[in-house]
C-alpha positions as CSV (number, residue, x, y, z in Angstrom):
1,X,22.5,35.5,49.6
2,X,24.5,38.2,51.8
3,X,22.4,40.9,53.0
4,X,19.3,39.7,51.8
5,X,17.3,42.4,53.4
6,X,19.3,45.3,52.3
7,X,19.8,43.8,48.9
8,X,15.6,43.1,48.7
9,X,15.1,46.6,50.0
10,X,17.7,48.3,46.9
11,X,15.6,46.0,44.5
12,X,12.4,47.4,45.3
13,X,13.2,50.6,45.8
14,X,14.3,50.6,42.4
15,X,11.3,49.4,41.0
16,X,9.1,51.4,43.2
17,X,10.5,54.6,41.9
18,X,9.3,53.8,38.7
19,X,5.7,53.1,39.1
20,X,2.7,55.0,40.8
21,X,0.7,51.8,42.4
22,X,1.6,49.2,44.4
23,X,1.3,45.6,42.9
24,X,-1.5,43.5,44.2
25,X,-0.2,39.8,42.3
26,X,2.4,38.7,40.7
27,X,3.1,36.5,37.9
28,X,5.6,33.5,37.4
29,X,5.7,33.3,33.3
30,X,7.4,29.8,32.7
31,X,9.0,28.5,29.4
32,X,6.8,29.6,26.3
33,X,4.1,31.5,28.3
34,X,5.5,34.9,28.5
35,X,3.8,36.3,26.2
36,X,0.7,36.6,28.8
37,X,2.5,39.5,30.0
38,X,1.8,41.5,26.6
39,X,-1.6,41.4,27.7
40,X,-0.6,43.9,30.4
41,X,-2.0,47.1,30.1
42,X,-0.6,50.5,30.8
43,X,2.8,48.8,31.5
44,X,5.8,49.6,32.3
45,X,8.7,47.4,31.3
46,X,12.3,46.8,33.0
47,X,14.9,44.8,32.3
48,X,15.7,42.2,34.6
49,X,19.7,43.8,34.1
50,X,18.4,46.9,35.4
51,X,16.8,46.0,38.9
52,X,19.7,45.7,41.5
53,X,20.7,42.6,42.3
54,X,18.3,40.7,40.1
55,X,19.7,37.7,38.6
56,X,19.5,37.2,34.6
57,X,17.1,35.0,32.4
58,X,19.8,32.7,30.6
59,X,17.0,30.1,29.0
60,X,15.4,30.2,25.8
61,X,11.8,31.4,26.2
62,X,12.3,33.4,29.3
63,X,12.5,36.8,28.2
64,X,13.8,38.7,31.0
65,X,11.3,41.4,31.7
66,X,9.7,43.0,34.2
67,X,6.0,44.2,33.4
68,X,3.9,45.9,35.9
69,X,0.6,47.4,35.2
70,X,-3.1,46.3,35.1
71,X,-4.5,42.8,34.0
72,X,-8.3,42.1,34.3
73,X,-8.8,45.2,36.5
74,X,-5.9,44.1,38.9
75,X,-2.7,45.4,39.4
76,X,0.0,42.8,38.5
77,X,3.4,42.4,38.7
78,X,5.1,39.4,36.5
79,X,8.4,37.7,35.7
80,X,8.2,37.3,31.8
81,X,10.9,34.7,32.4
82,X,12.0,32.9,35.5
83,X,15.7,31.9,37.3
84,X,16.6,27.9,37.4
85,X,18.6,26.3,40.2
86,X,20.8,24.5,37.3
87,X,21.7,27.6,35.8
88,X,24.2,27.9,38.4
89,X,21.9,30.6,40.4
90,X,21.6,29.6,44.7
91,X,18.4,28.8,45.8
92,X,18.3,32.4,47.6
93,X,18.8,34.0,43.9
94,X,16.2,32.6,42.0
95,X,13.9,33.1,45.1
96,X,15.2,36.7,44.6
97,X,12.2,37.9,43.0
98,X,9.1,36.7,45.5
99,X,11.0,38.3,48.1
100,X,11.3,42.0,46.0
101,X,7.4,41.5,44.9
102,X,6.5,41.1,48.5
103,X,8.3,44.0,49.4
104,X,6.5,45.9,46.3
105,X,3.0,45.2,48.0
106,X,1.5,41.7,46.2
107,X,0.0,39.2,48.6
108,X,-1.0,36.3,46.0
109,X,1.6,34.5,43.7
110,X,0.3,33.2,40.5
111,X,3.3,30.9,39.2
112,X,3.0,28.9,36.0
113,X,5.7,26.4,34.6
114,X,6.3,23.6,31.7
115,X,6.3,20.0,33.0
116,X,6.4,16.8,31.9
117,X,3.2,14.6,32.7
118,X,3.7,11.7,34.5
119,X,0.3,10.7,34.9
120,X,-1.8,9.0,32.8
121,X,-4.5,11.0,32.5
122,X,-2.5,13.9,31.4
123,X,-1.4,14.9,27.8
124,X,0.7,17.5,25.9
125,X,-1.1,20.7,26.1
126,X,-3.0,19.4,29.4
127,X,-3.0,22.5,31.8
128,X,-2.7,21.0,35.7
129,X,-3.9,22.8,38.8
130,X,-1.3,22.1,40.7
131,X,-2.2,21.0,44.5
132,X,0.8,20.4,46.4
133,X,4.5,19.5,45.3
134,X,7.5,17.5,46.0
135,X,10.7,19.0,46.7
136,X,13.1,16.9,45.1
137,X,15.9,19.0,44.2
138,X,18.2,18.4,47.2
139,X,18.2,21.8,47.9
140,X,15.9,24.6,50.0
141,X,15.6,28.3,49.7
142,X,15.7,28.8,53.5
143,X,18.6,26.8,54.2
144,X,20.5,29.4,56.1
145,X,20.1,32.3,58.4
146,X,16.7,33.1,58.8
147,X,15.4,37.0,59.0
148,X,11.9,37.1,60.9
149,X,11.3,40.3,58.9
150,X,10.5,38.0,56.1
151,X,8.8,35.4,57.9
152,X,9.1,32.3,60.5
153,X,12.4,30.1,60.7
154,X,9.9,26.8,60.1
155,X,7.0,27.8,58.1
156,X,4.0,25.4,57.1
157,X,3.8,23.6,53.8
158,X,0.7,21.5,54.5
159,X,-1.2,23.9,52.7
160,X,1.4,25.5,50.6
161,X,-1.6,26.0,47.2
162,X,-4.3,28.4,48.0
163,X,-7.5,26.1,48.5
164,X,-9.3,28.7,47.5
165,X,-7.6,30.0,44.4
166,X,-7.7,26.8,43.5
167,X,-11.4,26.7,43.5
168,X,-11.5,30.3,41.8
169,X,-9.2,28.1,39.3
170,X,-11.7,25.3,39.1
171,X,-14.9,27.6,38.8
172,X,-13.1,29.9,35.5
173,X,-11.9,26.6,34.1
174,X,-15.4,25.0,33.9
175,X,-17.1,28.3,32.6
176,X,-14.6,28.9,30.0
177,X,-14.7,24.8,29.2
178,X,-11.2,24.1,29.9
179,X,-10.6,20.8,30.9
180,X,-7.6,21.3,33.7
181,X,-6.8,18.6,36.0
182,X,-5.4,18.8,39.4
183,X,-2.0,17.0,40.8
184,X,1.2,17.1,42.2
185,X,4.1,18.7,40.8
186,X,7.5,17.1,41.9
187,X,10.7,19.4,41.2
188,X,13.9,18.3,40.2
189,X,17.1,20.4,40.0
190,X,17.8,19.5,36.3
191,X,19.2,20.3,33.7
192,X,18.7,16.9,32.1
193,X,15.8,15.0,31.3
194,X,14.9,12.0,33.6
195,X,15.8,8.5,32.9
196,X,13.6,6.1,33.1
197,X,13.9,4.1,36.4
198,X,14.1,8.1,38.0
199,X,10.7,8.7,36.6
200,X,9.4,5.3,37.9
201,X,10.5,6.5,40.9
202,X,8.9,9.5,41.0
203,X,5.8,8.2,39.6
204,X,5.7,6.0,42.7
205,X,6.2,8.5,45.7
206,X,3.0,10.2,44.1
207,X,4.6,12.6,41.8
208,X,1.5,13.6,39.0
209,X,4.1,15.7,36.7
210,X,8.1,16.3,36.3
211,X,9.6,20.0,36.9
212,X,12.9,22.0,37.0
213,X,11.2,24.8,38.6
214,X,8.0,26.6,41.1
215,X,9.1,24.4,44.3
216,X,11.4,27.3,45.6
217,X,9.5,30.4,44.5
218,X,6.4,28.7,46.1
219,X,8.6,27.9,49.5
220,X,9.8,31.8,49.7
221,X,6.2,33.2,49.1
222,X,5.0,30.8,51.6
223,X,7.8,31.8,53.7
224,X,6.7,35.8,53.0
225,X,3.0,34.7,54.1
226,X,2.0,34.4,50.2
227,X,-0.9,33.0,49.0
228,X,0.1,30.6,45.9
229,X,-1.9,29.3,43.1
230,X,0.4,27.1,40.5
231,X,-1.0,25.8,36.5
232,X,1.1,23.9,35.0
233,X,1.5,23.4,31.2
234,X,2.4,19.6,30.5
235,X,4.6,20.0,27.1
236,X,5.3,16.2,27.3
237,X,4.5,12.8,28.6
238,X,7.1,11.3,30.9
239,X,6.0,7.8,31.3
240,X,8.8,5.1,32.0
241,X,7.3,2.3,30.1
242,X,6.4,4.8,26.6
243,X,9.4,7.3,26.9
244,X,10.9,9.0,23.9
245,X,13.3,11.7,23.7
246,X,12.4,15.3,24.2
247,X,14.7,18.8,23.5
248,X,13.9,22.0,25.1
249,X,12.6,23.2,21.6
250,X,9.9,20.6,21.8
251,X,8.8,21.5,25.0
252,X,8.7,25.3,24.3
253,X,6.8,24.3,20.7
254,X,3.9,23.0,22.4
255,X,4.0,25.2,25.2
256,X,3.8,27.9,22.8
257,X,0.4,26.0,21.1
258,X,-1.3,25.2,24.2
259,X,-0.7,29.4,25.2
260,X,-4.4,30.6,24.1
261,X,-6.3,28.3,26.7
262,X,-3.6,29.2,29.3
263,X,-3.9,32.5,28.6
264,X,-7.4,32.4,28.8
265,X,-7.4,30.2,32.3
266,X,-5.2,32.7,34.2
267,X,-7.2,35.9,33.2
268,X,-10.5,34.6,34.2
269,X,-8.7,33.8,37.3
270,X,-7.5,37.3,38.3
271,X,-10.7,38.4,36.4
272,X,-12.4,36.0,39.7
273,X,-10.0,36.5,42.1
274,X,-11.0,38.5,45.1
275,X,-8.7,41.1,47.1
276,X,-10.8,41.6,49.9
């Protein structure tokens, strides 16, 4: 993206002028969890059309709203609705959005997404902690010039999830008897649904669940010096050997069943979360 800093700087200015606080974290609302965001309070909604530069939600289930106000006693910021590489965005648009939030003040991510489960022990309606992640979408956010305003030309993945937000996300999960298991989420650019062998594959290099999304966002708040935690919802099971065919409306459906627990995980989260 051309201008990134000016273009980041428009963008938040923007939103800035419209609210009295400055965001402390930020939401990533995947496919079928949006509706989180209504649990907002005191908020103020904008259009994604609206902000400068922002990209537009063109899947069904991602809304397209901005919604900034309190949650759990914290000031939040979230994406009801996120940007996919195979919508035809670059890597530096649908990244858009971490870089604007930092700019607005947050300093953790919380991003959320529906997968596939490629692991045994998961199920649909299984919510995953998500502990690190393959990139396997052939592509990188940070390919390209690099602005140290925004953070090092090689920065460290090692540790890209928050070990400790991963333990606030263990703790709340165990008090509020949710059973949510931990793995890896690999990332794939989309927009079809794997074949079999390309699963296998995956499966074998230590993939735990499928994705079309989170891998970039998480690289550019990372990049931005972003603490990340990421829950995935597993709508389906992606298992070479019991595969059967899936449609988006599927995946939303019991997305949209498994949204009380998941909605009650995340808010005992930032309920738990510490910003000191």
């Amino acid at each position: 993206m051309e201008n990134l800093l000016s273009k980041t700087n428009e963008a938040s200015t923007y939103i800035s002028n419209r609210i009295d606080f400055k965001p402390e974290i930020g939401l990533i609302l995947g496919s079928g969890l949006g509706s989180l965001a209504d649990e907002i309070e005191d908020a103020i909604i904008i259009d994604y059309e609206e902000i400068p530069n922002f990209p537009i939600s063109t899947v069904e289930g991602h809304d397209g709203k901005l919604v900034i106000g309190t949650l759990e006693g914290k000031k939040v910021i979230a994406m009801k609705g996120r940007f996919h590489y195979y919508e035809g965005y670059t890597m530096q648009e649908i990244t858009f959005p971490v870089r604007v939030m930092k700019a607005l003040g947050i300093n953790i991510l919380l991003v959320t997404n529906a997968c596939g489960g490629l692991n045994k022990d998961l199920y649909p309606g299984a919510l995953m902690i998500i502990e690190d992640h393959i990139n396997f979408m052939g592509d990188n956010p940070l390919i390209g010039p690099n602005y140290d305003e925004l953070g090092p030309r090689f920065p460290d993945m090692s540790n890209a999830y928050s070990k400790c937000l991963i333990k606030v996300a263990e703790k709340v999960s165990k008090k509020v008897d949710i059973d949510a298991k931990k793995g890896v989420y690999t990332a794939v650019s989309g927009p079809y649904y794997f074949s079999r062998a390309e699963l296998s594959m995956l499966r074998k290099i230590g993939g735990d669940a499928i994705g079309m999304s989170t891998v970039p966002e998480v690289i550019v708040a990372r990049h931005s010096d972003i603490k990340v935690l990421g829950i995935a919802c597993v709508t389906d099971m992606a298992i070479p050997e019991e595969l059967v065919s899936i449609t988006h409306d599927e995946v939303v459906e019991v997305a949209n069943k498994t949204k009380p627990k998941f909605i009650q995980l995340v808010k005992g989260i930032i309920n738990d979360i510490s910003l000191n």
